[in-house]
PDB file of N, CA, C and O in Angstrom:
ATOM      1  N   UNK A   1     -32.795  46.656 201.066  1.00  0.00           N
ATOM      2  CA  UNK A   1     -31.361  46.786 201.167  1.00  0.00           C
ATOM      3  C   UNK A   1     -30.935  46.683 202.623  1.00  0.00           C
ATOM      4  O   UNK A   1     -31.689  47.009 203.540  1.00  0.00           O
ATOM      5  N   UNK A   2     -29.587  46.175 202.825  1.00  0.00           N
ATOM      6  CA  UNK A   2     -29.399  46.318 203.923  1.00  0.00           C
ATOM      7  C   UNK A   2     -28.688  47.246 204.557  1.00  0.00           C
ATOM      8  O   UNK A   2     -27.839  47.869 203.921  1.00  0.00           O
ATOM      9  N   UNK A   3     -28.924  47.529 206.049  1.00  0.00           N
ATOM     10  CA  UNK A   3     -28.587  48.541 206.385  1.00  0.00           C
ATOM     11  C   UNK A   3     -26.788  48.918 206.931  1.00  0.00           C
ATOM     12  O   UNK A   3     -26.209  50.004 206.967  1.00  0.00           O
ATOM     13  N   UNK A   4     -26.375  47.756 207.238  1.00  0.00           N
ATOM     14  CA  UNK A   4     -24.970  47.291 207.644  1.00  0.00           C
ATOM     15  C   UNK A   4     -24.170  48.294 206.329  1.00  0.00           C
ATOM     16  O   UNK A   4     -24.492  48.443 205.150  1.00  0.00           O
ATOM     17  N   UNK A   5     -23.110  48.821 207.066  1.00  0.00           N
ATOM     18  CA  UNK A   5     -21.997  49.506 206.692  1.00  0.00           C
ATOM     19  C   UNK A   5     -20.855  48.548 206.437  1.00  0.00           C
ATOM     20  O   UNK A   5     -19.940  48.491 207.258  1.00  0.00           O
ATOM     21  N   UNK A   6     -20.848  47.757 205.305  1.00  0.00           N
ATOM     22  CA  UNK A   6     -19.512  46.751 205.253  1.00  0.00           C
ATOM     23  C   UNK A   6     -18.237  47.275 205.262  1.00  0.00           C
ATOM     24  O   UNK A   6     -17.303  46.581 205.663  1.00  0.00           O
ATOM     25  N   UNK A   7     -18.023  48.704 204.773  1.00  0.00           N
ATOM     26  CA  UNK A   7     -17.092  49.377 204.887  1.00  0.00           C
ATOM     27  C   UNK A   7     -16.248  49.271 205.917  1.00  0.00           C
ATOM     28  O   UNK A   7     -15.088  48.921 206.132  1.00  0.00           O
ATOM     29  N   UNK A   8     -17.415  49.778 206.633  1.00  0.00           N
ATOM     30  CA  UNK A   8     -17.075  50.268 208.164  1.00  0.00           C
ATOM     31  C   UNK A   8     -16.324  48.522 209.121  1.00  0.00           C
ATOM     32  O   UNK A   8     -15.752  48.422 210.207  1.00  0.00           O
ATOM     33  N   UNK A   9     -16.659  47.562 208.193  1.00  0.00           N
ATOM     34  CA  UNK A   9     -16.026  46.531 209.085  1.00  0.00           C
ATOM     35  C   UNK A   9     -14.586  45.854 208.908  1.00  0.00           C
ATOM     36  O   UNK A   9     -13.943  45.047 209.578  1.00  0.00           O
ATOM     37  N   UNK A  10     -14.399  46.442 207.879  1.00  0.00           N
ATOM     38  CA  UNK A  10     -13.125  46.383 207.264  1.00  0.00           C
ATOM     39  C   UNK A  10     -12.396  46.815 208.260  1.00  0.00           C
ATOM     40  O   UNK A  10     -12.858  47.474 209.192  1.00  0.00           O
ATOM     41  N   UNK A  11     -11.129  46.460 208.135  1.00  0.00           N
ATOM     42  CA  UNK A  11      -9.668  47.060 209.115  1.00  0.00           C
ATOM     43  C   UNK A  11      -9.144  48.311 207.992  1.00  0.00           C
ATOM     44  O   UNK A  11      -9.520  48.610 206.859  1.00  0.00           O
ATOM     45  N   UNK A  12      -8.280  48.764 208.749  1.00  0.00           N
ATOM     46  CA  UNK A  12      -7.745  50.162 208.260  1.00  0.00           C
ATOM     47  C   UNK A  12      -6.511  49.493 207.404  1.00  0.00           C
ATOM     48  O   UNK A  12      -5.802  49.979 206.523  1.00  0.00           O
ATOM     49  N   UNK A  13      -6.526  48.515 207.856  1.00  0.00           N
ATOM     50  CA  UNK A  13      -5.175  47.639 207.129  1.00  0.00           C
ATOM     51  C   UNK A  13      -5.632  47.058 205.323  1.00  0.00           C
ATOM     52  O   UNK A  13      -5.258  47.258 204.168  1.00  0.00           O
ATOM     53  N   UNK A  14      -6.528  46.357 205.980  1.00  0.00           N
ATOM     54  CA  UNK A  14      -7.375  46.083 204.424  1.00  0.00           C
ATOM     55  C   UNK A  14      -7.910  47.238 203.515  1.00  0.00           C
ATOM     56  O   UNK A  14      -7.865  47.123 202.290  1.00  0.00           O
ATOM     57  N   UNK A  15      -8.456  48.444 204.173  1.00  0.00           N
ATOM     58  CA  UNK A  15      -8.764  49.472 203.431  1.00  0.00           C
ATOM     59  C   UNK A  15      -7.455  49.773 202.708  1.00  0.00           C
ATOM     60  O   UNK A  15      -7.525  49.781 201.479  1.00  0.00           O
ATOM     61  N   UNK A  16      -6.172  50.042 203.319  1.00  0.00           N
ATOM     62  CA  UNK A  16      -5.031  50.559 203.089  1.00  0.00           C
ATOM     63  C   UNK A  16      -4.630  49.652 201.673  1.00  0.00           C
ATOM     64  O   UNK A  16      -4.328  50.244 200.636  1.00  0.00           O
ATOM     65  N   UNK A  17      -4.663  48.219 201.750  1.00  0.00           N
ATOM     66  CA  UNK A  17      -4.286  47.707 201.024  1.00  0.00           C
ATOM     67  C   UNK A  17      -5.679  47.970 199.318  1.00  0.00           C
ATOM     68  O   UNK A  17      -5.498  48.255 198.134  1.00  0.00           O
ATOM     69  N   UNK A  18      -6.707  47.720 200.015  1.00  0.00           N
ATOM     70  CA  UNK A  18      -7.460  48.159 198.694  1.00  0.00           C
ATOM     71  C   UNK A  18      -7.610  49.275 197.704  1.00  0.00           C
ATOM     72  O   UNK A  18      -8.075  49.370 196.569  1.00  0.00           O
ATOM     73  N   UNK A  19      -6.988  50.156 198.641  1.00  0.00           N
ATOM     74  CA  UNK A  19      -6.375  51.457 198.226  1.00  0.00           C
ATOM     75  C   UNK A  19      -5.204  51.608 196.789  1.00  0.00           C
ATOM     76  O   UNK A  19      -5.067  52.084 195.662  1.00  0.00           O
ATOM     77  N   UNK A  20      -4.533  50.769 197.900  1.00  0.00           N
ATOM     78  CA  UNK A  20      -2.996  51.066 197.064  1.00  0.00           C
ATOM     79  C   UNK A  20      -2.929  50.632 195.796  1.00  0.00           C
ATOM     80  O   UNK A  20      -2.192  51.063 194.910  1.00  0.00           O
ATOM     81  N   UNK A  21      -4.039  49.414 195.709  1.00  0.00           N
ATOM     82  CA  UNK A  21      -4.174  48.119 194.661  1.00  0.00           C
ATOM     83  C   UNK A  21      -4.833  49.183 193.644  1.00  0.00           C
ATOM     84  O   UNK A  21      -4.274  49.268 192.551  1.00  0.00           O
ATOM     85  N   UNK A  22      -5.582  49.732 193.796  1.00  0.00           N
ATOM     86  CA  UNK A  22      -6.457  50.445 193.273  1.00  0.00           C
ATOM     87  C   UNK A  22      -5.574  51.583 192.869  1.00  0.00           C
ATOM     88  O   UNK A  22      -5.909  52.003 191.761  1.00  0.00           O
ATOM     89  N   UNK A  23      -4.590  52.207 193.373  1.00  0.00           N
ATOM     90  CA  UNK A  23      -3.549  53.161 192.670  1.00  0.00           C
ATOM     91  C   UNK A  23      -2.970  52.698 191.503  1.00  0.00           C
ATOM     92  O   UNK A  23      -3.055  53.169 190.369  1.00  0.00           O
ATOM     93  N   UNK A  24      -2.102  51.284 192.079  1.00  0.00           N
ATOM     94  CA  UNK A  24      -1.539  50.815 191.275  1.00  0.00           C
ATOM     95  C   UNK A  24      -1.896  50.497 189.524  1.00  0.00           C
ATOM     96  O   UNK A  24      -1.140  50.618 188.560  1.00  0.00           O
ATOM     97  N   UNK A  25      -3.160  50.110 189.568  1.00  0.00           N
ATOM     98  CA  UNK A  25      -4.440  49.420 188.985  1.00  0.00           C
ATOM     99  C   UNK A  25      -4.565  50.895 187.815  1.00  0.00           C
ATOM    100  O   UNK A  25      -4.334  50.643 186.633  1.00  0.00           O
ATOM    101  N   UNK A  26      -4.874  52.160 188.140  1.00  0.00           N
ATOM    102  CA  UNK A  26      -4.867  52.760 187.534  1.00  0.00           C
ATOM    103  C   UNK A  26      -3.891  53.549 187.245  1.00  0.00           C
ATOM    104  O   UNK A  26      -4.181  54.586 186.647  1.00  0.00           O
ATOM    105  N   UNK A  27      -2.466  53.280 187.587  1.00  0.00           N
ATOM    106  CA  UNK A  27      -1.290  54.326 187.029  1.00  0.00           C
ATOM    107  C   UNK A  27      -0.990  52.732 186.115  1.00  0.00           C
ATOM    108  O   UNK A  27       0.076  52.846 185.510  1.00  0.00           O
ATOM    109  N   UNK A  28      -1.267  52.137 186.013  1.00  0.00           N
ATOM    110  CA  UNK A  28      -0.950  50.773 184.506  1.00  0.00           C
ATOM    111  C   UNK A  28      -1.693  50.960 183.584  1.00  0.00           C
ATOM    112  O   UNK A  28      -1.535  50.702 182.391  1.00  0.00           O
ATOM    113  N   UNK A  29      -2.848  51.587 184.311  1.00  0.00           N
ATOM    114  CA  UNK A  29      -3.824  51.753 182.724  1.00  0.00           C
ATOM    115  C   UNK A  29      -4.033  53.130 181.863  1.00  0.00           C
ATOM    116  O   UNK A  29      -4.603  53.343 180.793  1.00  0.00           O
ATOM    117  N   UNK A  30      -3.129  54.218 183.049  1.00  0.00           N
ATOM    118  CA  UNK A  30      -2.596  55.072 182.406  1.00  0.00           C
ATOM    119  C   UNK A  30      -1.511  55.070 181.694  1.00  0.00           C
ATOM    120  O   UNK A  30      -1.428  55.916 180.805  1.00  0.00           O
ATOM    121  N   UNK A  31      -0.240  53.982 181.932  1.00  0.00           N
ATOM    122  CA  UNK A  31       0.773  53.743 181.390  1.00  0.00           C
ATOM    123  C   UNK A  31       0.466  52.750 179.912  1.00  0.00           C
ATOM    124  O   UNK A  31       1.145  52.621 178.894  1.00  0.00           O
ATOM    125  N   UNK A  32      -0.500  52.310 180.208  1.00  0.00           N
ATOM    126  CA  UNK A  32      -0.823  51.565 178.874  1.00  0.00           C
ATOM    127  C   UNK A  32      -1.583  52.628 177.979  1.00  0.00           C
ATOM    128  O   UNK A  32      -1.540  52.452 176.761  1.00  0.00           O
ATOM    129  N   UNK A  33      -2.246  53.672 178.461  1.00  0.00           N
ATOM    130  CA  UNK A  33      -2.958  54.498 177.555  1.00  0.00           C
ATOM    131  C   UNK A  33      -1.847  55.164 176.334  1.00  0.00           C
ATOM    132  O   UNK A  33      -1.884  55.505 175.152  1.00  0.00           O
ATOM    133  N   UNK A  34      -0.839  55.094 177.497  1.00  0.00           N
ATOM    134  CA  UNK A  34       0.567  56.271 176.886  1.00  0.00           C
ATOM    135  C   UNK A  34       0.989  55.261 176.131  1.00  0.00           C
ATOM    136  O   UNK A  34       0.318  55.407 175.109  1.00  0.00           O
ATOM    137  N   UNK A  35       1.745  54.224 175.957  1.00  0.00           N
ATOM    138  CA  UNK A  35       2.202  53.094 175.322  1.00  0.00           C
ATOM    139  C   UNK A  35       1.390  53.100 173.824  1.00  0.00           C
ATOM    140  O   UNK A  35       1.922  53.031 172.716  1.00  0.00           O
ATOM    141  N   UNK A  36      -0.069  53.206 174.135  1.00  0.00           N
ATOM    142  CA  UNK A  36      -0.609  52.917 172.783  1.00  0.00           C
ATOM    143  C   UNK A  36      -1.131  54.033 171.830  1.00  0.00           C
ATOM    144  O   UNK A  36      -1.584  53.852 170.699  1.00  0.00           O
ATOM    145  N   UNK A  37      -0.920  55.776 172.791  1.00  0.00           N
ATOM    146  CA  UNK A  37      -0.498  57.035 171.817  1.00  0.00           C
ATOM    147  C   UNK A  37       0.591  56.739 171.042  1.00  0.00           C
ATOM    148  O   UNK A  37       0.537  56.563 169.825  1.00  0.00           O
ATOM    149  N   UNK A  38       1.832  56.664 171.889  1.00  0.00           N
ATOM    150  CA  UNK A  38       3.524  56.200 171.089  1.00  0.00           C
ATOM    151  C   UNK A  38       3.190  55.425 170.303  1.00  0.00           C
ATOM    152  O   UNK A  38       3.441  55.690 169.128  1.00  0.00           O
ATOM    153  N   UNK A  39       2.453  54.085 170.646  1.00  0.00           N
ATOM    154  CA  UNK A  39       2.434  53.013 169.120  1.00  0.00           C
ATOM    155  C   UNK A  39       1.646  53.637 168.271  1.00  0.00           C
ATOM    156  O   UNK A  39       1.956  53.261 167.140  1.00  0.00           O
ATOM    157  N   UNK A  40       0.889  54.307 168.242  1.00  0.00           N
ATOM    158  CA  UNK A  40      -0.148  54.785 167.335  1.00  0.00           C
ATOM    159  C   UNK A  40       0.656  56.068 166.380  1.00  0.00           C
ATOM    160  O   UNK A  40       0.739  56.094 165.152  1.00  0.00           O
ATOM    161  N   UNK A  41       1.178  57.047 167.318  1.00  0.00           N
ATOM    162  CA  UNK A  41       2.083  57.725 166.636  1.00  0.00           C
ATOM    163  C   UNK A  41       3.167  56.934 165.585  1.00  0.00           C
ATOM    164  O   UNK A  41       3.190  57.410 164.450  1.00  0.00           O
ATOM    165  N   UNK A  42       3.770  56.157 165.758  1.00  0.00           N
ATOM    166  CA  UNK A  42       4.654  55.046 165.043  1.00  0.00           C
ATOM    167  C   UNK A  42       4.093  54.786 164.316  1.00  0.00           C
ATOM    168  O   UNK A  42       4.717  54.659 163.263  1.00  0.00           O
ATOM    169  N   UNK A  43       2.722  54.533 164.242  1.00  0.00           N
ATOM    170  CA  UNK A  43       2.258  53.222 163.347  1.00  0.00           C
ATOM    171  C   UNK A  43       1.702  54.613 162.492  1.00  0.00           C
ATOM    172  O   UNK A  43       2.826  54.828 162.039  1.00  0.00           O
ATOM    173  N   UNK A  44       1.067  55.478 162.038  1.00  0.00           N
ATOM    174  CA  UNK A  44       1.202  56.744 161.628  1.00  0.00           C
ATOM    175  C   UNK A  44       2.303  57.057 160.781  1.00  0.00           C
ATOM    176  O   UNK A  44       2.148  56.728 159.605  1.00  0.00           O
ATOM    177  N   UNK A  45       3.307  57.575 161.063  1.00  0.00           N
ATOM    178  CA  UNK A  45       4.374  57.394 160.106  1.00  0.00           C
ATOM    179  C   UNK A  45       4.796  56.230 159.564  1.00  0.00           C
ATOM    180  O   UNK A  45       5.107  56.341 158.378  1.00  0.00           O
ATOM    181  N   UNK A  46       4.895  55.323 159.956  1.00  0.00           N
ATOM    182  CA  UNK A  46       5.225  53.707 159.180  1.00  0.00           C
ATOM    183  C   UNK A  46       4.450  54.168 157.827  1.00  0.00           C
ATOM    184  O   UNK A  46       4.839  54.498 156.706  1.00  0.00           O
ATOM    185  N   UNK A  47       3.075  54.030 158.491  1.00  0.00           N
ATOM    186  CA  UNK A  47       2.293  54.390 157.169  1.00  0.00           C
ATOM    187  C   UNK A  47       2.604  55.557 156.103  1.00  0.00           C
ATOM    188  O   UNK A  47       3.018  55.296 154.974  1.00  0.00           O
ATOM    189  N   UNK A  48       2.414  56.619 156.475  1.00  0.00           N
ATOM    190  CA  UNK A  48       3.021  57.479 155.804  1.00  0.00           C
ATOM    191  C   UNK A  48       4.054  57.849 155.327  1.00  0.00           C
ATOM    192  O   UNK A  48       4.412  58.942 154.889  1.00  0.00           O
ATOM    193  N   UNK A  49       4.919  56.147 155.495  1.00  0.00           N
ATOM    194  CA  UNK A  49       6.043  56.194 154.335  1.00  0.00           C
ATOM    195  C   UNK A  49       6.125  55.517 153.070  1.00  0.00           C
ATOM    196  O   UNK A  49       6.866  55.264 152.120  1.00  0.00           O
ATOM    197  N   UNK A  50       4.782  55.331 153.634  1.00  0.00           N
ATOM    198  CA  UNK A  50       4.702  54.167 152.304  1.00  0.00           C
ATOM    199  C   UNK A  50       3.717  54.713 151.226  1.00  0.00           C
ATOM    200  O   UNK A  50       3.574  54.131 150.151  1.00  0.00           O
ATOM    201  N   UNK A  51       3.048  55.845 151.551  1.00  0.00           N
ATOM    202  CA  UNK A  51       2.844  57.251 150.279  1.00  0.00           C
ATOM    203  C   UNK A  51       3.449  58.144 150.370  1.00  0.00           C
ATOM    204  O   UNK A  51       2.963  59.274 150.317  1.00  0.00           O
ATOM    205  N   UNK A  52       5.012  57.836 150.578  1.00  0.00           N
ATOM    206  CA  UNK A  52       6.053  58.589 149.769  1.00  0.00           C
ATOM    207  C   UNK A  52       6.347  57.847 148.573  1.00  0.00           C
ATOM    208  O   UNK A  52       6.281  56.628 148.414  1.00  0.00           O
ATOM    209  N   UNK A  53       6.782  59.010 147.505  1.00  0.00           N
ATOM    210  CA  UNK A  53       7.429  58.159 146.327  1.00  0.00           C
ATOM    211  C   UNK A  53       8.836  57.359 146.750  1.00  0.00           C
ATOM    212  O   UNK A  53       9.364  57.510 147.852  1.00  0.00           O
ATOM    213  N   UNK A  54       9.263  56.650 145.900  1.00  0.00           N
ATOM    214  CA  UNK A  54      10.618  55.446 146.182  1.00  0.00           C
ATOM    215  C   UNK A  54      11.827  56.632 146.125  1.00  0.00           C
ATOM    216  O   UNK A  54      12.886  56.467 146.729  1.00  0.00           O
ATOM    217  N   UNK A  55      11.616  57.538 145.530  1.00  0.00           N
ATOM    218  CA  UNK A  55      12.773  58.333 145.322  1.00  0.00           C
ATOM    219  C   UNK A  55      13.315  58.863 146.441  1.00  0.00           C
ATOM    220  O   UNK A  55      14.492  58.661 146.737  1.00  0.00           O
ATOM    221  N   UNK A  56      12.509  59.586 147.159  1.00  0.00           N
ATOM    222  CA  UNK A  56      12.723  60.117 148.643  1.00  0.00           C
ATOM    223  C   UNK A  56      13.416  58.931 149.409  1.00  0.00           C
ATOM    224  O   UNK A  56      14.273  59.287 150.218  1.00  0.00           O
ATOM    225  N   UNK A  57      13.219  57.759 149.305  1.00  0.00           N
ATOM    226  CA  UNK A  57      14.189  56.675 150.016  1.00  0.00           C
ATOM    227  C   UNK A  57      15.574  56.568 149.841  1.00  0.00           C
ATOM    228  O   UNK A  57      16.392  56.262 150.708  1.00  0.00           O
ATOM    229  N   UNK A  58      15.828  56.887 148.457  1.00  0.00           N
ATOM    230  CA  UNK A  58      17.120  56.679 147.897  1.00  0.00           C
ATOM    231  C   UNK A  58      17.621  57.811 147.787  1.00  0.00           C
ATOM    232  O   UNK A  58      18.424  57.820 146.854  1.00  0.00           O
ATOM    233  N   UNK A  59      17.519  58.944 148.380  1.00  0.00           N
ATOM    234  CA  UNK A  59      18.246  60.176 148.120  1.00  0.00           C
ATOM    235  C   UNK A  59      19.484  59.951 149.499  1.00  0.00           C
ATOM    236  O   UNK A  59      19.332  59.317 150.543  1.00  0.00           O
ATOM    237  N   UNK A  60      20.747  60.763 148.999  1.00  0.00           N
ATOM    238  CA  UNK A  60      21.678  60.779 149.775  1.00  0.00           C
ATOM    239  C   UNK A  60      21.860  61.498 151.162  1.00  0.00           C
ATOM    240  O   UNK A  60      21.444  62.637 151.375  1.00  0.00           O
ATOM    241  N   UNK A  61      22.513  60.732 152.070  1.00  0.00           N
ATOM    242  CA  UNK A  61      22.511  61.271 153.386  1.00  0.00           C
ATOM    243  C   UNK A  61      22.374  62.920 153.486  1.00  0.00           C
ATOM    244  O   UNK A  61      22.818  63.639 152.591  1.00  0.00           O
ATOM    245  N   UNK A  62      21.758  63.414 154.590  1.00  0.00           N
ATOM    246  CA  UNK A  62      22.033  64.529 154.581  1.00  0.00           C
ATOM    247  C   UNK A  62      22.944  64.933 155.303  1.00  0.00           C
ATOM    248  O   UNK A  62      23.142  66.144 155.204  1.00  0.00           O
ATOM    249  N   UNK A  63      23.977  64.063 156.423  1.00  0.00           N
ATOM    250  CA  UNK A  63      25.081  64.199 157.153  1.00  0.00           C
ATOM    251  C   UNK A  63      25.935  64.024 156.321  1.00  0.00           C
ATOM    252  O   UNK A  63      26.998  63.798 156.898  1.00  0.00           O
ATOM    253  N   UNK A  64      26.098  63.999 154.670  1.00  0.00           N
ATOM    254  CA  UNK A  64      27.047  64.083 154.034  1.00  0.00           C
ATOM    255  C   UNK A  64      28.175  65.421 154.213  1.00  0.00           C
ATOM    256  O   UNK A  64      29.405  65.446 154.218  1.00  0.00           O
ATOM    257  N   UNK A  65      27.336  66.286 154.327  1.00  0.00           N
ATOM    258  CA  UNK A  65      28.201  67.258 154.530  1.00  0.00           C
ATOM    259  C   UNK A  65      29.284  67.348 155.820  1.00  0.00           C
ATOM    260  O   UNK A  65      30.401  67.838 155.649  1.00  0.00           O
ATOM    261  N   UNK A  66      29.012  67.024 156.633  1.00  0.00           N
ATOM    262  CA  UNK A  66      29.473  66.906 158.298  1.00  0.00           C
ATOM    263  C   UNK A  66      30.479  65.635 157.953  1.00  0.00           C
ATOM    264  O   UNK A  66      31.046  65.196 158.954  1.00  0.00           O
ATOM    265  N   UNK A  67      30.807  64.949 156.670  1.00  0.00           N
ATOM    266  CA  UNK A  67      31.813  64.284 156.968  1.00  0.00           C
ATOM    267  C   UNK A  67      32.959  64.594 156.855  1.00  0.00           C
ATOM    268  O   UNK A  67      32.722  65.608 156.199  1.00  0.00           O
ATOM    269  N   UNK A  68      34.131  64.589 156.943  1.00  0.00           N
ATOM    270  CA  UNK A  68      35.592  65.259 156.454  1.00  0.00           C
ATOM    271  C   UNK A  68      36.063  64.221 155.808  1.00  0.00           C
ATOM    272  O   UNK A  68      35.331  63.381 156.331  1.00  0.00           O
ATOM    273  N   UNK A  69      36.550  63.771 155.262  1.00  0.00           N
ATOM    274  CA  UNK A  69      37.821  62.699 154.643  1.00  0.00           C
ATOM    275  C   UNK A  69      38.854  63.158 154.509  1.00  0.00           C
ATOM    276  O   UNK A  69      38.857  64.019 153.630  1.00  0.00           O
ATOM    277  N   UNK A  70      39.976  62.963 155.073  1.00  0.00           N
ATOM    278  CA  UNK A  70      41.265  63.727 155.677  1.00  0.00           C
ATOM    279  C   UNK A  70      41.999  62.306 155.024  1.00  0.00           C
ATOM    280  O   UNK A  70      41.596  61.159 155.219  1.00  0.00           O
ATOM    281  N   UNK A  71      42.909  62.616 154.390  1.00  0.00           N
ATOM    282  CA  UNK A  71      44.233  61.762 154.231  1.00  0.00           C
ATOM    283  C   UNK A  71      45.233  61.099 155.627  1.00  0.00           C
ATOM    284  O   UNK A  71      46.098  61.797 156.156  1.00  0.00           O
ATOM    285  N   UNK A  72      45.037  60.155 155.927  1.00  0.00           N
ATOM    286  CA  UNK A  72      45.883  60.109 157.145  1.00  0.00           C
ATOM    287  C   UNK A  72      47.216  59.870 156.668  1.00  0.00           C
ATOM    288  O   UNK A  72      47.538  59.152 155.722  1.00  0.00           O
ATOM    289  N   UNK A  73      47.950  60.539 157.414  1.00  0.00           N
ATOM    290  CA  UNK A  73      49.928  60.658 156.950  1.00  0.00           C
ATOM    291  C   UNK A  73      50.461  59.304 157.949  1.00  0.00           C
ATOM    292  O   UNK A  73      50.145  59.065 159.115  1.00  0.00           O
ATOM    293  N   UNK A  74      51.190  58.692 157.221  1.00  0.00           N
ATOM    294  CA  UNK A  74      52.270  57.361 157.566  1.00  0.00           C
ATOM    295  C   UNK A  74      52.217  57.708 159.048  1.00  0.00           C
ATOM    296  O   UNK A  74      52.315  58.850 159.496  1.00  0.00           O
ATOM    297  N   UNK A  75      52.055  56.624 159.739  1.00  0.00           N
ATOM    298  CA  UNK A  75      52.181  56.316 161.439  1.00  0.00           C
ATOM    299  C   UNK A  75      53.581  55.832 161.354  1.00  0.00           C
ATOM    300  O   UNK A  75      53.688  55.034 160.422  1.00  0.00           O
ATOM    301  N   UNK A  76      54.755  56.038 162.028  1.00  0.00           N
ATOM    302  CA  UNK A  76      55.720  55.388 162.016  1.00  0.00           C
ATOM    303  C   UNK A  76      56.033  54.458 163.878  1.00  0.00           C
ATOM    304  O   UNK A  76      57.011  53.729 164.047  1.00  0.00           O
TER     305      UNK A  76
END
């Protein structure tokens, strides 16, 4: 092996930059880790709507109640 420190011949400039690349590099592959919990969570329920029975689809709003229907009186 050799004994040379390649490190050491690098500039502080190039280190700096291999650095940052290397931050960058892994806060994307943490952001992709998260991306594909959320899709996975999604894709989880998708599924698990589809062993619900059909009935549960067609049942009526439950913000039914929260609606008012008020007669509106002649605008003149």
């Amino acid at each position: 092996m050799s004994k040379e420190q390649y490190f050491d011949d690098q500039s502080p400039v190039i280190r700096l930059r291999v650095w940052v690349f290397g931050q960058m590099v892994w806060g994307a592959f943490l952001a992709g880790v998260g991306l594909a919990v959320v899709g996975a969570v999604l894709l989880v329920i998708w599924v698990a709507s589809f062993l619900l029975p059909e009935q549960s689809k067609q049942a009526p709003s439950p913000y039914g109640a929260l609606e008012i229907n008020q007669p509106v009186q002649g605008v003149a």
